[in-house]
VONU-135512 format. One line per 8 residues: their letters; for each residue x, y, z of N, C-alpha, C, CB. Coordinates in Angstrom, 2 decimals, decimal comma, padded with zeros to 5 digits. Glycine has a CB too. Layout:
a> X:Y:Z:X:Y:Z:X:Y:Z:X:Y:Z ~ ...
This chain:
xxxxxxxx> 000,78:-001,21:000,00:000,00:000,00:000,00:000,82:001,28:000,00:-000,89:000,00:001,16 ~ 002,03:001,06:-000,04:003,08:002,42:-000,05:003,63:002,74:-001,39:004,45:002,21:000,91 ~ 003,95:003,87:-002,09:004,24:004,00:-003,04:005,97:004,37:-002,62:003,23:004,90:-003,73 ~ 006,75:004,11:-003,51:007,96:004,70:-003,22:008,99:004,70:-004,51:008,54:003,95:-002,01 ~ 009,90:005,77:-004,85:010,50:005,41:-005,71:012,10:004,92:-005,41:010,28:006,38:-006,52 ~ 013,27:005,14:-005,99:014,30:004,26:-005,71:015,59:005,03:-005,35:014,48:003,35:-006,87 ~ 015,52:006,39:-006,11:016,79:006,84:-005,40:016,74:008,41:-005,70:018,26:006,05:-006,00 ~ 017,31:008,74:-004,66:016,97:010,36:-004,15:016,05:011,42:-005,35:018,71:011,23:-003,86
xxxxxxxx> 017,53:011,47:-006,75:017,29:011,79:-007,56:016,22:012,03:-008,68:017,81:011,48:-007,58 ~ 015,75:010,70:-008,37:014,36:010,16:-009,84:013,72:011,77:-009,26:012,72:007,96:-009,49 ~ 012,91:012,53:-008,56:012,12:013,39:-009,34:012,92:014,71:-009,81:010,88:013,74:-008,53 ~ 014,31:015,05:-009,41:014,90:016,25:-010,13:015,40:015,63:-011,24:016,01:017,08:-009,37 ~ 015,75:014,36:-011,49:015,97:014,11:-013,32:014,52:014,02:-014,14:016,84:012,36:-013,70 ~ 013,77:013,64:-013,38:012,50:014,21:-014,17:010,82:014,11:-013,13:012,38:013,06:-015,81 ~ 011,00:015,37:-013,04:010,22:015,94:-012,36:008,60:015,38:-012,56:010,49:017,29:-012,66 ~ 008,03:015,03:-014,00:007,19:014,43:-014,12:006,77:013,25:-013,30:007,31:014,30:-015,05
xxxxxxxx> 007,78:012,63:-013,09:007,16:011,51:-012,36:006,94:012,17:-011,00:008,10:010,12:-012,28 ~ 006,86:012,86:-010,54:005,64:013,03:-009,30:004,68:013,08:-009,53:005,53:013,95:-008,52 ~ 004,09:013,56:-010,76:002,59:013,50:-011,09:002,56:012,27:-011,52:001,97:014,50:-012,13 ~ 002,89:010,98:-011,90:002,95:009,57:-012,46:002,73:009,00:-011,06:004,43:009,06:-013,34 ~ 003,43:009,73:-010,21:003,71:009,07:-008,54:001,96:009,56:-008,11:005,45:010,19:-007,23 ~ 001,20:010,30:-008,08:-000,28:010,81:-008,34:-001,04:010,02:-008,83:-000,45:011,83:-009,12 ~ -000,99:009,69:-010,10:-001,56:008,75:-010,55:-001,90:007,31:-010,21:-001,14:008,79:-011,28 ~ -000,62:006,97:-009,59:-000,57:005,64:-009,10:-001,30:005,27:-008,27:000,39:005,32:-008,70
xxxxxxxx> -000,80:006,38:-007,20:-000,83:006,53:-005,75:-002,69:006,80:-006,05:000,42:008,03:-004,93 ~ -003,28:007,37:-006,52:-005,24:007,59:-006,75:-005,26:006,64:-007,31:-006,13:008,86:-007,66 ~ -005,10:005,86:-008,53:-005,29:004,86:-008,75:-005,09:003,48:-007,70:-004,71:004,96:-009,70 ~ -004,12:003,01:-007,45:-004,40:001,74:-006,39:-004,52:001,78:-004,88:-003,37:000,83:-006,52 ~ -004,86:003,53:-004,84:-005,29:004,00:-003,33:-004,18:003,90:-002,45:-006,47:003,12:-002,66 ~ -002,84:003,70:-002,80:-001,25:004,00:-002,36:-001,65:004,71:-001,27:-000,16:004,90:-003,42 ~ -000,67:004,81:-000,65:-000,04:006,37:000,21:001,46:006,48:-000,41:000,12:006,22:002,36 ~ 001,71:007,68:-000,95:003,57:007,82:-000,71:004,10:007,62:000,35:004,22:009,06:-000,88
xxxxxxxx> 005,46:007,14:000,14:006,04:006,83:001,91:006,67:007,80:001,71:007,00:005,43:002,58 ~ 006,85:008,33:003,34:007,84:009,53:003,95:008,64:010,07:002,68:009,04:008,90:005,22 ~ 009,73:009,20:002,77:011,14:009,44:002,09:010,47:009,83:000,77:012,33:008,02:002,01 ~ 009,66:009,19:000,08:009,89:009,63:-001,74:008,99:011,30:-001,11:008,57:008,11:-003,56 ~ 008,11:011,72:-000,28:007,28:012,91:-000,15:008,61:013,83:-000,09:006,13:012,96:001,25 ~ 009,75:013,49:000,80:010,63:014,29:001,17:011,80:014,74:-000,30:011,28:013,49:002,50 ~ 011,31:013,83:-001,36:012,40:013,28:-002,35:011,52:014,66:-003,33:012,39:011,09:-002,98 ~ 010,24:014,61:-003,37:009,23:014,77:-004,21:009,65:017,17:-003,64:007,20:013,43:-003,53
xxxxxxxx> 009,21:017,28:-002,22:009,79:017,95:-001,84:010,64:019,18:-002,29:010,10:017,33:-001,47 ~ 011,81:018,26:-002,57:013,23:018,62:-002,36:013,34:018,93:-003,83:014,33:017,43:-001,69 ~ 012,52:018,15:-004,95:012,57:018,79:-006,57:012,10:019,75:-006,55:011,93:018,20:-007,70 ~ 011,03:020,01:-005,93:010,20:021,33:-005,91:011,14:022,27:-005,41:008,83:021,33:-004,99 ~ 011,93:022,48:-004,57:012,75:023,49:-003,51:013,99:023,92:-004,62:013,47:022,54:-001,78 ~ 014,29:022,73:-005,40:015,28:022,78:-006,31:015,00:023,89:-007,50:015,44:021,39:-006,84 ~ 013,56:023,79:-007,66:013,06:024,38:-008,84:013,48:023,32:-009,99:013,66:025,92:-009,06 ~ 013,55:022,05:-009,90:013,67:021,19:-011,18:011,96:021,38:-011,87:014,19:019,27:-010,70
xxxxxxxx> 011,12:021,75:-011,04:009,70:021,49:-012,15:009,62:023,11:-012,80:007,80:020,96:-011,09 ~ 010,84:024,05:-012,81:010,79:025,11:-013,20:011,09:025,11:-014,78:011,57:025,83:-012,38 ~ 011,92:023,74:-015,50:012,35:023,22:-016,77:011,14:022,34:-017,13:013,81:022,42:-016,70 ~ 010,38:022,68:-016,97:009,17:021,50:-017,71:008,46:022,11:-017,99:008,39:020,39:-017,05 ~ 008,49:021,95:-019,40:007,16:022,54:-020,31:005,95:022,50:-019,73:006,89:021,82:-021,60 ~ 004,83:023,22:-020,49:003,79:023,77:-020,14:002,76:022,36:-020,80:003,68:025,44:-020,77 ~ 003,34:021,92:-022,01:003,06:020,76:-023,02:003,05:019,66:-022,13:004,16:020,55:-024,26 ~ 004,50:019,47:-021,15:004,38:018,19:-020,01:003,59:018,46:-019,17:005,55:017,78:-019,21
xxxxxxxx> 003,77:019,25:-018,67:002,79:019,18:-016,97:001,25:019,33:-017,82:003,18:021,05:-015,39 ~ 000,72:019,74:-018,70:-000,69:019,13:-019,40:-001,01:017,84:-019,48:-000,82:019,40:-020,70 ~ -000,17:017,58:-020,49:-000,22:015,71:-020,52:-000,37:015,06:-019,56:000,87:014,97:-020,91 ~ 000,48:015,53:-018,53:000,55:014,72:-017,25:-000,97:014,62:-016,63:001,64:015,47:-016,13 ~ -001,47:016,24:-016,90:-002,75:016,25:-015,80:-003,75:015,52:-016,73:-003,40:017,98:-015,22 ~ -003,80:015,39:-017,99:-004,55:014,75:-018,68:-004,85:013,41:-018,50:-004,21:014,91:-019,65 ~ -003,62:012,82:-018,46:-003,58:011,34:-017,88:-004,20:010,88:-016,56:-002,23:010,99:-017,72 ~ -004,02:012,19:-015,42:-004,26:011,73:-014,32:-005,52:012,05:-014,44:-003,55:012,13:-013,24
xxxxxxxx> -006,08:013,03:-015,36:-007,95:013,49:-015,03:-008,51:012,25:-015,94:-008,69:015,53:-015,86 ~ -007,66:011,49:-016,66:-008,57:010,77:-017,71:-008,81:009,43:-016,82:-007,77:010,47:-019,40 ~ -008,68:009,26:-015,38:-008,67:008,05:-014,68:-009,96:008,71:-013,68:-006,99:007,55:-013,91 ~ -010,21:007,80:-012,81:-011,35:008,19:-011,87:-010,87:008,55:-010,84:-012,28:007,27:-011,55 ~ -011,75:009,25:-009,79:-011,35:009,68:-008,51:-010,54:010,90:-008,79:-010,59:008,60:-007,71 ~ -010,79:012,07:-009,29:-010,30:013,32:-009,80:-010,38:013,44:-008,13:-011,23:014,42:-011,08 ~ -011,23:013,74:-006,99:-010,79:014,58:-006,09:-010,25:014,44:-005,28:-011,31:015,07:-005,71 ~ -009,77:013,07:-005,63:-008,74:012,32:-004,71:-007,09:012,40:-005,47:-009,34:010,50:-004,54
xxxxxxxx> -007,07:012,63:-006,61:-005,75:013,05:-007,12:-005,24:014,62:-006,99:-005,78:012,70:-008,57 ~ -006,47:015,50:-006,89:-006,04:016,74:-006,65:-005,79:017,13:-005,22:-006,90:017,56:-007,21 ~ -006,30:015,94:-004,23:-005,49:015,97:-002,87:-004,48:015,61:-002,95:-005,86:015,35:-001,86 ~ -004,11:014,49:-003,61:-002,52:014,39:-003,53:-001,53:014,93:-003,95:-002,16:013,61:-003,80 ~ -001,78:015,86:-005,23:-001,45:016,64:-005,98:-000,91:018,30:-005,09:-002,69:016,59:-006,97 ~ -002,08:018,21:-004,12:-001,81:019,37:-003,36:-000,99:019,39:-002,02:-003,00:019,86:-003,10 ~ -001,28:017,90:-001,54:-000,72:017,62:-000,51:000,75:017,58:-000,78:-001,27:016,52:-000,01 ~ 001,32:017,07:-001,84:002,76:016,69:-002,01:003,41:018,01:-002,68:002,95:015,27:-002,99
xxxxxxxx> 002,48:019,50:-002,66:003,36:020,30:-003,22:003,08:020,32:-004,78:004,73:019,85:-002,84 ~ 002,83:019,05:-005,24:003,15:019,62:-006,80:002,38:020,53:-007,24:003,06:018,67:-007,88 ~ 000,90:020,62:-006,92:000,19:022,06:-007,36:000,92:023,15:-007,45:-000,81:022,51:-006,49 ~ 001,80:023,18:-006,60:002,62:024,50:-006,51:003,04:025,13:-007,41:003,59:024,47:-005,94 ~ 003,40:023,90:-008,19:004,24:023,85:-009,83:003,66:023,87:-010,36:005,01:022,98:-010,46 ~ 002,13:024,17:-010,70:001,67:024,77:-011,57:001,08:025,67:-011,17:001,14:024,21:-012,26 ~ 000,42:026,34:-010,25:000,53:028,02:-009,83:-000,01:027,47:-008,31:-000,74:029,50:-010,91 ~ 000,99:028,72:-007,52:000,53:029,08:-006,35:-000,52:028,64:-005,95:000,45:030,13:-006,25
xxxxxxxx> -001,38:029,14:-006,38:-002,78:029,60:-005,77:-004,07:027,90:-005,80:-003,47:031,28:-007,14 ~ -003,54:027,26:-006,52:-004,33:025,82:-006,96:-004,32:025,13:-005,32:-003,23:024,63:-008,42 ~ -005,58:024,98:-005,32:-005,69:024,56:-003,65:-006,63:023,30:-004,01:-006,57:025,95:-002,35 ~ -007,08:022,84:-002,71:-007,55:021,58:-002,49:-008,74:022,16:-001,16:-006,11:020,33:-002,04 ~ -009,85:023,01:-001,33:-010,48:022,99:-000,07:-011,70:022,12:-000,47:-010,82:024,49:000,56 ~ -012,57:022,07:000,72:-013,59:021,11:000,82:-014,28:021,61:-000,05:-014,26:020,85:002,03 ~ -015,03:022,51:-000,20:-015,65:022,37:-001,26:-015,40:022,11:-002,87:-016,10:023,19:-001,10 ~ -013,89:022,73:-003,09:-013,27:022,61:-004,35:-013,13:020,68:-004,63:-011,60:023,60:-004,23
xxxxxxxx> -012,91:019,97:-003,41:-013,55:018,93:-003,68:-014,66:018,52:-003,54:-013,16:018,34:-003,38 ~ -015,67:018,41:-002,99:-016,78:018,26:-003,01:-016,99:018,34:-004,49:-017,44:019,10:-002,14 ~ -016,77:019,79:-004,89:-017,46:019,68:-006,79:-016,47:018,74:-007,77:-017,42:021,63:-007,80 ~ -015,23:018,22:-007,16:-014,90:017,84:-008,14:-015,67:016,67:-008,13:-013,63:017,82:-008,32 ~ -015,78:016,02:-006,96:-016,63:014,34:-007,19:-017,95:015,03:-007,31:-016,60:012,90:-005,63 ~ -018,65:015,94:-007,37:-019,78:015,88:-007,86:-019,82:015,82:-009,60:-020,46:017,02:-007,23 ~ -018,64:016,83:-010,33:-018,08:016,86:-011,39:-018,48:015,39:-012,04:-016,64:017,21:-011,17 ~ -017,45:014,34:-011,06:-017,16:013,20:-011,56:-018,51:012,19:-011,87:-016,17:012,66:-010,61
xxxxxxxx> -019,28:012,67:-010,60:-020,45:011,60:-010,76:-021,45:012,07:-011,90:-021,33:011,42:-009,30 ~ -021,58:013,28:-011,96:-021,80:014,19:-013,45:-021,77:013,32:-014,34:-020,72:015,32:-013,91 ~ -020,55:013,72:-014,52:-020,03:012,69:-015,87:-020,61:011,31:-016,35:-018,64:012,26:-015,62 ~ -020,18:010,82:-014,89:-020,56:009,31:-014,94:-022,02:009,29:-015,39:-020,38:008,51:-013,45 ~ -022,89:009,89:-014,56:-024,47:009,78:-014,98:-024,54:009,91:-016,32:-025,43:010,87:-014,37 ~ -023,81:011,06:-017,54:-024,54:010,92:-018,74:-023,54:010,27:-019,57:-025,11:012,24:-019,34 ~ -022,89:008,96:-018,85:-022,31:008,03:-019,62:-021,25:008,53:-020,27:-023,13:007,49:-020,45 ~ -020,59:009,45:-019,96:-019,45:010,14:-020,07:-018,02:009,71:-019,65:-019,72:011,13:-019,51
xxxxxxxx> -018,16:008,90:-018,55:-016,79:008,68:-017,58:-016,18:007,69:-018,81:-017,05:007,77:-015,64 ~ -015,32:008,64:-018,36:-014,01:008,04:-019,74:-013,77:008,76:-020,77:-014,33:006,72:-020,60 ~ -014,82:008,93:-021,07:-015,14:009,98:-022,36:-014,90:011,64:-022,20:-016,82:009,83:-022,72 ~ -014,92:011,51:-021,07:-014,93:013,48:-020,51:-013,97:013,93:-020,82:-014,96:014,05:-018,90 ~ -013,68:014,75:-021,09:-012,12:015,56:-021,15:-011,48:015,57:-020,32:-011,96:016,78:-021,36 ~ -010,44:015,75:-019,89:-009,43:016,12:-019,10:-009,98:017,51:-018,37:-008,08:016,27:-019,97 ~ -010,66:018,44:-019,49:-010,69:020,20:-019,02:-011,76:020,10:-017,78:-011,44:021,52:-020,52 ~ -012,51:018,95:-018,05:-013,57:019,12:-017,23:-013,40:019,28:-015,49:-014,35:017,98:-017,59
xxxxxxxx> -012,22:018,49:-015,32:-011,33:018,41:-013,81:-010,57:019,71:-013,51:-010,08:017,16:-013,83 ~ -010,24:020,44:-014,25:-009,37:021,13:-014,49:-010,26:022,28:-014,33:-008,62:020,87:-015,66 ~ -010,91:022,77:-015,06:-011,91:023,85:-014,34:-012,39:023,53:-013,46:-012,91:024,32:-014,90 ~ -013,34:022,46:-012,83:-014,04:022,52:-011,89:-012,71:023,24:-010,97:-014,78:021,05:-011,52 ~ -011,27:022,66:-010,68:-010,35:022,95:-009,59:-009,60:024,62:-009,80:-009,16:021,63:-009,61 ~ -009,73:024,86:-011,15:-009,23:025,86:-011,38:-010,25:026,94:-010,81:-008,88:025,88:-012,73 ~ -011,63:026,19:-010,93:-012,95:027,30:-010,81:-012,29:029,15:-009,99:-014,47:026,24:-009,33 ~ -012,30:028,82:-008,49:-011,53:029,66:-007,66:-010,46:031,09:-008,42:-010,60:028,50:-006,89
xxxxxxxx> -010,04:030,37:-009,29:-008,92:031,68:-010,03:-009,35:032,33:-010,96:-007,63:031,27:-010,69 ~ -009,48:033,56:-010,62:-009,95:034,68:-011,72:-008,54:035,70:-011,83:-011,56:035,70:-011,10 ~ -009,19:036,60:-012,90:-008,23:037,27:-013,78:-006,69:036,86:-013,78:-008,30:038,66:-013,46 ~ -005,54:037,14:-013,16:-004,36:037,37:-013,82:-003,78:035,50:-012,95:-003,39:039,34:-013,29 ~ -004,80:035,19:-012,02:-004,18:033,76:-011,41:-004,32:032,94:-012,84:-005,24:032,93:-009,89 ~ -006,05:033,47:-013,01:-006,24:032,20:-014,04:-005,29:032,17:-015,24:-007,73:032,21:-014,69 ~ -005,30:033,25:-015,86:-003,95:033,28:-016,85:-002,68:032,65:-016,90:-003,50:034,33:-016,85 ~ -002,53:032,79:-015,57:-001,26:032,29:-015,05:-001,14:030,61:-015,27:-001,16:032,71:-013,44
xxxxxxxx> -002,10:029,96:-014,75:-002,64:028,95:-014,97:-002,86:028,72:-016,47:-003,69:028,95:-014,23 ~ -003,62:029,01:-017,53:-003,41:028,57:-018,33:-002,16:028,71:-019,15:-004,24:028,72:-018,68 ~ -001,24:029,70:-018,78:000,05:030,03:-019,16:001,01:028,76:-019,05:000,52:031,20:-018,29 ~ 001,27:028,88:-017,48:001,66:027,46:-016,82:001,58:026,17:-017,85:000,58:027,14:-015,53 ~ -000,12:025,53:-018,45:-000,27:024,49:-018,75:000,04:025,00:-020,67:-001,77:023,86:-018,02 ~ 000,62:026,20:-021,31:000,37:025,93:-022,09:-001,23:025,96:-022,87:000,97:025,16:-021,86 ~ -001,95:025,77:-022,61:-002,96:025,93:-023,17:-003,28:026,73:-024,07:-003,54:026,01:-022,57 ~ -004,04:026,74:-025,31:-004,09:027,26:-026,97:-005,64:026,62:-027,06:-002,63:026,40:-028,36
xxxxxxxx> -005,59:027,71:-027,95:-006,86:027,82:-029,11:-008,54:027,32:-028,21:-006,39:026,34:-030,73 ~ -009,33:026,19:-028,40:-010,53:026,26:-027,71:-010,47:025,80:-026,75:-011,46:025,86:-028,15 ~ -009,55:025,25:-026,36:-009,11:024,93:-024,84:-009,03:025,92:-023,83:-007,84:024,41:-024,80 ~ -008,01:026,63:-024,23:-007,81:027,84:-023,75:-008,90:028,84:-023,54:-006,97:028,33:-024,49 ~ -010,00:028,90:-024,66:-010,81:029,73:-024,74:-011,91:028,90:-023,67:-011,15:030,08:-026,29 ~ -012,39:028,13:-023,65:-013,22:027,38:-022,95:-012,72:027,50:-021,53:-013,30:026,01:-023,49 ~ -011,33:027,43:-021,02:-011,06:027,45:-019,74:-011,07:029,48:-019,40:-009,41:026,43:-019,52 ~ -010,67:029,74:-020,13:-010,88:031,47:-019,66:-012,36:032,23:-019,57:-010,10:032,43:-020,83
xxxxxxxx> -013,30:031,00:-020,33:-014,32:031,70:-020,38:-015,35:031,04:-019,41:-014,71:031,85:-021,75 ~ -014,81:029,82:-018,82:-015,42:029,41:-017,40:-016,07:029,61:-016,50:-015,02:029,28:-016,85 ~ -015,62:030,60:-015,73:-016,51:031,65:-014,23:-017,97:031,63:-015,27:-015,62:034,08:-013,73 ~ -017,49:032,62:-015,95:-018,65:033,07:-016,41:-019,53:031,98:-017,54:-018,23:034,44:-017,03 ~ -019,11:031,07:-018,05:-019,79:029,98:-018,78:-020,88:029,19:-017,68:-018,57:028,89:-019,41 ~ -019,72:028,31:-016,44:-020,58:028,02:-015,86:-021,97:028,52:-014,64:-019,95:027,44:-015,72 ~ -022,05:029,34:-014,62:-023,44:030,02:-013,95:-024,56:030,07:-015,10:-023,16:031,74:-013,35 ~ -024,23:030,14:-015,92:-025,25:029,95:-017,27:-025,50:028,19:-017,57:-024,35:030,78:-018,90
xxxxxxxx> -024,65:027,40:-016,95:-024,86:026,10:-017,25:-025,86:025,22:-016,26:-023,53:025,53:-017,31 ~ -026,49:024,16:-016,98:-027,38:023,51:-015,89:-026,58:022,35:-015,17:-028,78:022,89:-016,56 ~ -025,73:022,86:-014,38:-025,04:021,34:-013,44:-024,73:021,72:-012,39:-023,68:020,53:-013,90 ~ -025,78:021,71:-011,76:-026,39:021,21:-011,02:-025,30:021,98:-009,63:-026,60:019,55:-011,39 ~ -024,82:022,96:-009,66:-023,51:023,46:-009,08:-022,27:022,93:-008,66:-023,74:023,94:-008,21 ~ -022,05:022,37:-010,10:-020,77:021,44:-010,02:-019,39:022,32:-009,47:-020,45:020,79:-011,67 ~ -019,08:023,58:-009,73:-018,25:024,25:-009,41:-019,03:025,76:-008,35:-017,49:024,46:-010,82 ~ -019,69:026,17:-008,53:-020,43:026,95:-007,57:-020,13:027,30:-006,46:-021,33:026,57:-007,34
xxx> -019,64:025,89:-005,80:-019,66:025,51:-004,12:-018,10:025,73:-003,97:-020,26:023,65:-003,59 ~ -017,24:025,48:-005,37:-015,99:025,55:-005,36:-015,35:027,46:-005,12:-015,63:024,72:-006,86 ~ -015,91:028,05:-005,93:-016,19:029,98:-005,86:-016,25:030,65:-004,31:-018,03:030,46:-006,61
């Protein structure tokens, strides 16, 4: 039930795998042990996730939103620091989860799970950041063209949408 990796180094030679270490760890309901949190840490302090494209740390979150249990990866995500590395301000409060598993069961109801986008996790958590955070944020991930446009135009998309206050509770 412990996740761990093997030697000090693995996340400042590539920083990605802490979000792979996320994935895992929500997927087979892991805990990280001590040492890799302290390992995980110590890349962040380094600024090694300061060399990673905007293109990687997307992919990465893509992978991890395209699995189940979104509000259980963005706790771990927050807990271990890596949010950090992609802006400051990306938090984990109760309600910001609450909507994400409401998000999720969303989905699931109109036969979606699996099928959903990635963006869909990603705003609900981003919901909270307006003007120059949110930018920052989509800056961070890289983000272009209707992606981009769809996540900037969010706040204000969803209050016009019928779900049911999937992000609302997150605001």
């Amino acid at each position: 039930g412990l996740l761990r990796v093997l030697h000090p180094a693995s996340f400042r030679d590539d920083p990605t795998r802490a979000f792979r270490a996320v994935r895992y760890a929500n997927r087979l309901t892991f805990r990280v042990e001590p040492r890799t949190r302290q390992w995980i840490a110590g890349a962040i302090r380094s600024g090694a996730f300061r060399g990673v494209s905007g293109d990687r740390l997307r992919r990465e979150l893509e992978k991890i939103f395209g699995e189940r249990g979104w509000s259980g990866a963005v706790r771990h995500l927050v807990r271990l620091g890596v949010a950090r590395t992609l802006h400051a301000r990306l938090a984990a409060s109760a309600a910001t989860l609450a909507a994400l598993a409401r998000a999720e069961r969303w989905s699931g109801e109109r036969g979606s799970a699996g099928k959903t986008t990635w963006l869909l996790p990603l705003l609900v958590w981003g919901d909270p950041l307006r003007g120059a955070a949110r930018r920052g944020l989509a800056a961070r991930l890289s983000l272009a063209g209707r992606t981009l446009e769809v996540f900037q135009r969010w706040p204000e998309a969803r209050d016009q949408l019928s779900l049911g206050g999937l992000a609302a509770a997150a605001a």
